[in-house]
C-alpha positions as CSV (number, residue, x, y, z in Angstrom):
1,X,10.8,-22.1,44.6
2,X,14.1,-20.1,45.2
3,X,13.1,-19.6,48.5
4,X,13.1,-23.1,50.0
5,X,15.6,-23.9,47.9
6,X,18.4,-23.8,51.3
7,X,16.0,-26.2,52.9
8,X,15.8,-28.5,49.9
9,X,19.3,-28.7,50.1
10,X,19.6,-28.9,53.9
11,X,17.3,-32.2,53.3
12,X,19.1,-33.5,50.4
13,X,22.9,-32.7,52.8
14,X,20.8,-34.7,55.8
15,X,19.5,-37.4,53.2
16,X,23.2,-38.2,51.7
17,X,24.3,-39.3,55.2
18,X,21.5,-41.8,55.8
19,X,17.9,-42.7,54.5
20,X,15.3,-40.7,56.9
21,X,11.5,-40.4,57.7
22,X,10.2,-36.9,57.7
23,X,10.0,-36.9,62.1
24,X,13.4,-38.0,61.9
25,X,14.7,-34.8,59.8
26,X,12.8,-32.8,62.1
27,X,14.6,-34.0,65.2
28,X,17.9,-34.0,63.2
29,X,17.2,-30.0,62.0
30,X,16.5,-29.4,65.7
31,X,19.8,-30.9,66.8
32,X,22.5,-29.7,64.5
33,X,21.3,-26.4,62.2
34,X,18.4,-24.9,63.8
35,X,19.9,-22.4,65.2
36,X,20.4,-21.1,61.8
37,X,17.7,-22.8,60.1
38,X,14.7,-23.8,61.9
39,X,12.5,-25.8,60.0
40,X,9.3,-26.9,61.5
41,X,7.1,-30.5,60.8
42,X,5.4,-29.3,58.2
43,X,8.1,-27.4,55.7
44,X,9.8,-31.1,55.8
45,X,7.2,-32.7,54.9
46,X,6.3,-30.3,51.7
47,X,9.7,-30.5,51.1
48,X,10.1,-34.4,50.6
49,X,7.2,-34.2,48.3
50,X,9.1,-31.8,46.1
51,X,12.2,-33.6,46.6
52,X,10.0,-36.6,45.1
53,X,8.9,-35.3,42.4
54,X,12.1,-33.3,40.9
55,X,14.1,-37.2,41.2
56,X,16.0,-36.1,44.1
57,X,15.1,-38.4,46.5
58,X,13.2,-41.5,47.2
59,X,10.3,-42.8,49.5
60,X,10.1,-46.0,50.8
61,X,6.7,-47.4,53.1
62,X,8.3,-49.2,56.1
63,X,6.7,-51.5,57.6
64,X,6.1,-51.7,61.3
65,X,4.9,-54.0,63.7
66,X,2.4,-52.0,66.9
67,X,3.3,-48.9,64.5
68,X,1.6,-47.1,61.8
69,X,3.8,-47.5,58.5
70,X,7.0,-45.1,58.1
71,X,7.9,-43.3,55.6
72,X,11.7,-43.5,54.9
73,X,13.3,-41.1,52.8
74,X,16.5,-41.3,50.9
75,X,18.5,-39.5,48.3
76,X,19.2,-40.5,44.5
77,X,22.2,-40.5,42.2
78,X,20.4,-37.1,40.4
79,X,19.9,-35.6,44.1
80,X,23.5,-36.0,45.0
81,X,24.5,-34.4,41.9
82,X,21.5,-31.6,42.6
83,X,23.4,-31.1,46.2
84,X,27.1,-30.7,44.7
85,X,26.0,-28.9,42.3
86,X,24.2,-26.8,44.8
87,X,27.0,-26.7,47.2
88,X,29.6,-25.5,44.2
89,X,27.4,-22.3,43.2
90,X,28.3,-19.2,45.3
91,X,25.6,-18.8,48.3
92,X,22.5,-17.3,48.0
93,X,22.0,-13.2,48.6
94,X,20.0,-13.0,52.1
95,X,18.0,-10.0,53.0
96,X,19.2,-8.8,56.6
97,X,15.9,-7.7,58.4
98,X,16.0,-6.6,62.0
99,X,12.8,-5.6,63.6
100,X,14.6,-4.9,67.1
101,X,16.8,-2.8,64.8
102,X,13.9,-0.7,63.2
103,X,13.1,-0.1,67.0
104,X,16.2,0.9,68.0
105,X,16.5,3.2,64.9
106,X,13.4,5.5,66.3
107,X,14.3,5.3,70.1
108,X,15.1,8.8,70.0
109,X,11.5,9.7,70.0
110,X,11.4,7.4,73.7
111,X,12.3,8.0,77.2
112,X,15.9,7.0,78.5
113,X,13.6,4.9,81.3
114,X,12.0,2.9,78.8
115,X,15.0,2.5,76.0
116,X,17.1,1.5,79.4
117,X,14.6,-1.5,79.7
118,X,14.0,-2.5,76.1
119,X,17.7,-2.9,75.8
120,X,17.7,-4.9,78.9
121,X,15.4,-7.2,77.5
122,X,17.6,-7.5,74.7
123,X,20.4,-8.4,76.9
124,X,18.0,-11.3,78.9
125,X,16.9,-12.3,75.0
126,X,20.8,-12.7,73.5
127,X,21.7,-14.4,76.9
128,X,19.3,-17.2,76.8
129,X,19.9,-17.5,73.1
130,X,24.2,-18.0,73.9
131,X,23.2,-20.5,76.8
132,X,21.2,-22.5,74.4
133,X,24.2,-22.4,71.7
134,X,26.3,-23.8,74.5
135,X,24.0,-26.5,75.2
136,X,23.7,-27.3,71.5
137,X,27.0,-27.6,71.0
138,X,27.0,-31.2,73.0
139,X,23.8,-32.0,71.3
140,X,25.7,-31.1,67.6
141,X,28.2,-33.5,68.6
142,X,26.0,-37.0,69.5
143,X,23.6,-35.9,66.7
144,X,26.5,-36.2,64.0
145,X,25.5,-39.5,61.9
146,X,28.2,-42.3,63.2
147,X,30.4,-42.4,59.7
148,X,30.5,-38.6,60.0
149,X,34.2,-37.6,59.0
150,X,36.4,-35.0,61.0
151,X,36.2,-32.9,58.4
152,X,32.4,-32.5,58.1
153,X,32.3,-32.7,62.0
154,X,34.8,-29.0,62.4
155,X,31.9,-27.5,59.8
156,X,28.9,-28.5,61.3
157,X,30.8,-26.9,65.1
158,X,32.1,-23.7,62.7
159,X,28.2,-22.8,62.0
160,X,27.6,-23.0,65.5
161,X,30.9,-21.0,66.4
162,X,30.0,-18.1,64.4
163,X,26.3,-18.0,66.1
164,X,27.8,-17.7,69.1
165,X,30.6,-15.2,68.2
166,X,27.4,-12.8,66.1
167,X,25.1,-13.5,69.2
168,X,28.1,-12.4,71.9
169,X,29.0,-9.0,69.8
170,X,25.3,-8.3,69.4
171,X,25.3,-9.0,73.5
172,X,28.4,-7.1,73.4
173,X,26.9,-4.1,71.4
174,X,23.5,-4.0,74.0
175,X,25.6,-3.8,76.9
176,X,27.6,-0.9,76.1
177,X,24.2,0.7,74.8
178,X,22.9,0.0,78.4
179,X,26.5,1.3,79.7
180,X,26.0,4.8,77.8
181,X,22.5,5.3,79.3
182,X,23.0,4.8,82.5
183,X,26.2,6.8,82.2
184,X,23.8,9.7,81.1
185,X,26.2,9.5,77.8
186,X,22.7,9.6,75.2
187,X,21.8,13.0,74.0
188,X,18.8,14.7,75.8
């Protein structure tokens, strides 16, 4: 349970702007916090159930003409409390894993040839990453629900400021790696 628990509240945050179905969460997780937490179809989904069940949020069967019925989700007086109260506590402890890191840790034992290309890789990796931050940061903007405040607009554009800033000093950080091999700089 305490692991979901960010994505329960991600929902619940999403929910107290405007009543949802589960496809629409998934486009809105695309568009605003997936670069810091993707969520796919099926987490959602498992997710509103729970929601359900602890009194946090509400389904309601849509009907639909030339559609099958939708299922629209919305939170409860006991689920906006759940989220301030949530929001109040100080943030959960995050294990920070870096397979590329582990990698990087035992390149000793490789060839400058093939550590030269690895880390380029990196670099083409972190690149495409910062161009899709870029483009998100448009998309952020229309996705914002209509009543959205200034004020909730600068911290929604903050989370995707500091992706970009970590993903440019990790960029930063490959490229003078790069810079010291092909300087000869790495001990033989």
């Amino acid at each position: 349970f305490r692991e979901t628990m960010s994505l329960e509240h991600a929902i619940l945050g999403f929910l107290n702007y405007s009543p949802l179905s589960g496809y629409d969460l998934k486009k809105t997780f695309d568009n605003s916090v997936q670069h810091f937490w993707p969520a796919d179809q099926s987490q959602i989904y498992r997710t509103l159930t729970r929601l359900t069940e602890h009194g946090w949020a509400e389904m309601e069967v849509m009907k639909q003409s030339e559609r099958p019925e939708r299922k629209v989700y919305q939170i409860t007086k006991n689920g906006r409390t759940e989220l301030l109260r949530w929001l109040a506590e100080p943030a959960p402890e995050q294990a920070s894993r870096s397979a590329a890191l582990v990698q990087v840790f035992f390149f000793g034992q490789m060839t400058d040839a093939i550590i030269l290309e690895k880390f380029e890789t990196y670099a083409q990796t972190i690149r495409a990453v910062l161009q899709m931050y870029e483009q998100l940061s448009g998309t952020l903007i229309t996705s914002l629900p209509k009543d959205c405040l200034p004020r909730e607009q600068f911290f929604w554009m903050s989370t995707l400021d500091l992706g970009i800033r970590t993903m440019q000093a990790n960029l930063d950080w490959v490229e003078h790696m790069i810079n010291q091999l092909k300087k000869g700089k790495v001990p033989q």
